[in-house]
C-alpha positions in Angstrom: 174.8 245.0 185.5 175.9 242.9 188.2 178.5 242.6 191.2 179.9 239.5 192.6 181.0 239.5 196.0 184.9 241.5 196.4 186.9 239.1 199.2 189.4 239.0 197.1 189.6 243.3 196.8 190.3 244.2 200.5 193.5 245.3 199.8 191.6 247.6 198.0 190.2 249.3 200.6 192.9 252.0 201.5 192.8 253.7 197.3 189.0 253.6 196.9 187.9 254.9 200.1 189.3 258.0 200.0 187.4 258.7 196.3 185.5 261.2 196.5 182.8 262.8 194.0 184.3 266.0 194.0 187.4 264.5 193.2 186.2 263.6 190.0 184.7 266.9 189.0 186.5 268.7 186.4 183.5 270.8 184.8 181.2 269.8 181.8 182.4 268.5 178.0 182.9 271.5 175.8 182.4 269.8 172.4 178.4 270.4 172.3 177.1 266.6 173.0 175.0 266.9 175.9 172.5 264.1 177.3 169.9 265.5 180.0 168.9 262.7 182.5 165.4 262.7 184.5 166.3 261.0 187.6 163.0 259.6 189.9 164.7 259.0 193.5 161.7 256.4 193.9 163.7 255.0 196.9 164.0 258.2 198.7 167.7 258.7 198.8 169.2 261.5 200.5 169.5 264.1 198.0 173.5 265.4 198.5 173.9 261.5 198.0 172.1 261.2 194.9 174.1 264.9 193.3 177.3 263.4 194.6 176.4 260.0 192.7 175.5 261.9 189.6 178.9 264.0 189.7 180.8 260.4 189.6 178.7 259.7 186.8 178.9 263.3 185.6 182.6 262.9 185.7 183.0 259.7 183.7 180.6 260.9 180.8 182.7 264.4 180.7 186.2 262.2 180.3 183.8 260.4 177.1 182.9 263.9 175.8 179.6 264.0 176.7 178.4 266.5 179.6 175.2 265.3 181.6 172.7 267.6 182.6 171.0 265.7 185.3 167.1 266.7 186.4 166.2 265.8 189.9 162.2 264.4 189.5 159.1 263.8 191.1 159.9 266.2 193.8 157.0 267.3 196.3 157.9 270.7 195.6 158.2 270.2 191.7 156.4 273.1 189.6 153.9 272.4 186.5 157.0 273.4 184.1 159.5 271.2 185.9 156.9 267.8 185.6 156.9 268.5 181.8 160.6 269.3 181.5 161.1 265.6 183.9 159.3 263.7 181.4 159.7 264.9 177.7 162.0 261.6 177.7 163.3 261.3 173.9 166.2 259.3 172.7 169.2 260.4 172.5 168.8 263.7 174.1 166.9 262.9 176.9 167.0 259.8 179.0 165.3 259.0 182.3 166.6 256.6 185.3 164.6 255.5 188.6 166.1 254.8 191.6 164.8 252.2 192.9 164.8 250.2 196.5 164.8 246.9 195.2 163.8 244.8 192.1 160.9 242.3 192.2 162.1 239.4 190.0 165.9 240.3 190.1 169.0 238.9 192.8 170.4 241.5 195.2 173.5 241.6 193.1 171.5 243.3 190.4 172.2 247.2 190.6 170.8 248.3 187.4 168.7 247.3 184.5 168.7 249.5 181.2 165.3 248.9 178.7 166.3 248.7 174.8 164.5 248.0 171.8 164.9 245.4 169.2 166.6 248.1 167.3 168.9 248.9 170.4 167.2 252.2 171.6 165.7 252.7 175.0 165.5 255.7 176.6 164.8 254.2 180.7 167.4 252.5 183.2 166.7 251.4 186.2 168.9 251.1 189.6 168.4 248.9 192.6 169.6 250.7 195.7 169.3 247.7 198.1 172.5 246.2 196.6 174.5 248.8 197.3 175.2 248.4 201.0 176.9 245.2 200.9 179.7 246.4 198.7 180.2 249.7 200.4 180.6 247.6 203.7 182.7 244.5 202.3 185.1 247.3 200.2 184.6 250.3 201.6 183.6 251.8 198.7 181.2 255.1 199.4 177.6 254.1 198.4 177.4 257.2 196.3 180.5 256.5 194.1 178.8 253.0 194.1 175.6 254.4 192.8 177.4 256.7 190.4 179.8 254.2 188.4 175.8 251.9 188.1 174.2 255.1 187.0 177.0 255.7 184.4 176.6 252.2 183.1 173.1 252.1 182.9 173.3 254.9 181.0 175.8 254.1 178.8 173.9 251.0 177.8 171.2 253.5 176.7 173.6 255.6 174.5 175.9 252.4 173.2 172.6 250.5 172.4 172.6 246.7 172.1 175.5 244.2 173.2 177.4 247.2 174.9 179.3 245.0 177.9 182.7 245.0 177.4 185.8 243.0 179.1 187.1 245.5 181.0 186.2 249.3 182.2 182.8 250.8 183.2 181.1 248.8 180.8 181.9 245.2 182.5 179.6 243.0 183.1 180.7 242.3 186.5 183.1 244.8 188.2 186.4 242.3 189.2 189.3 243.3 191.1 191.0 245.2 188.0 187.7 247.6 187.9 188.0 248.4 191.7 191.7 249.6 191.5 191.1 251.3 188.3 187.7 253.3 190.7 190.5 253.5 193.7 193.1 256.0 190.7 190.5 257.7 189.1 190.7 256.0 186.0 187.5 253.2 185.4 185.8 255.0 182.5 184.6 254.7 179.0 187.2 253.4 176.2 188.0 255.7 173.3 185.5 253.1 171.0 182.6 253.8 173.3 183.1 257.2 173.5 182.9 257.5 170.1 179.9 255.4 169.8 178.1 257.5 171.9 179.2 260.5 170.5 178.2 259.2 166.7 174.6 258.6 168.1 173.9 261.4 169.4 175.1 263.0 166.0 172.9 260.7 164.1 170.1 259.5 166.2 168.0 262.8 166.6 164.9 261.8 165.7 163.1 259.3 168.5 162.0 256.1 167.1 159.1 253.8 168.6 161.3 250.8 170.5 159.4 247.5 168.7 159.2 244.9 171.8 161.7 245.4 174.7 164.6 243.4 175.7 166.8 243.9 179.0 170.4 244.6 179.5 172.0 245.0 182.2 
């Protein structure tokens, strides 16, 4: 998923900077589908910015019915159980995203990058930190509701599978002016058809299949 530049979306600034995660909180889904994420802060990003980045992605899975129980990794201080629990990574149930400085072979504009199969199952996103400050200083968005809406659509390419951008809404290729007001209410998110995707898979898809060659998305 990429971002073009905003000049157009300064008039913006006023709604979306005063969006904050715990705004968003409203406590987990209740209906049973639950997705655990490993998350590697390979970029070293101050943790109460990561949790308040997963509680805006948190936030947007729990408004698609599906509550996120997010695993902060590769911790100095991580015990022998915790390393097994961070990477028994199986698809649907249990994802795994690194955050990442930079890519090597992608643009700047590049925040995230989610790895599927032929058969349109992958279990690994990654996101690309060093993108991040440019928007939060051209719209004043807060980097960590920056990094939370790319962590939500990374992820959601993972649990929609293949050919999962859509024209509008979380899922957008490229975030346009109509995204960033719809961030600045409260309301960018999943449509009902996505949801219910996502919900359907993890019904169906319980069993983790071997991904035959991978292709990107993003």
């Amino acid at each position: 998923m990429s971002l073009k530049t905003f000049g157009e979306c300064v008039w913006l600034v006023l709604a979306v900077g005063t969006l904050s995660a715990a705004g968003w909180a409203r406590g987990p889904s209740e209906n049973g589908y639950e997705v655990r994420v490993s998350v590697f802060n390979d970029a070293q990003i101050n943790e109460g910015r990561v949790a308040r980045a997963e509680r805006v992605a948190g936030e947007l899975f729990a408004h698609a019915g599906i509550h996120i129980d997010w695993m902060n990794c590769g911790r100095a201080a991580e015990t022998t159980e915790e390393h097994v629990m961070c990477n028994e990574v199986a698809f649907p149930a249990h994802l795994e995203v690194r955050l990442r400085e930079r890519s090597l072979n992608l643009s700047e504009s590049t925040l995230g990058l989610s790895y599927l199969g032929e058969d349109g199952i992958g279990s690994h996103a990654d996101l690309f930190y060093v993108g991040i400050a440019p928007i939060e200083q051209e719209v004043k968005l807060s980097a960590e509701t920056i990094l939370g809406l790319a962590m939500a659509h990374e992820v959601g390419h993972l649990l929609l599978g293949s050919n999962s951008h859509s024209s509008s809404g979380i899922m957008c290729a490229r975030w346009q002016r109509q995204e960033l007001f719809a961030a600045g209410k409260g309301t960018l998110g999943f449509s009902k058809a996505e949801a219910r995707k996502m919900q359907n898979r993890l019904e169906r898809a319980r069993v983790p299949r071997e991904p035959s060659g991978l292709s990107r998305s993003r």
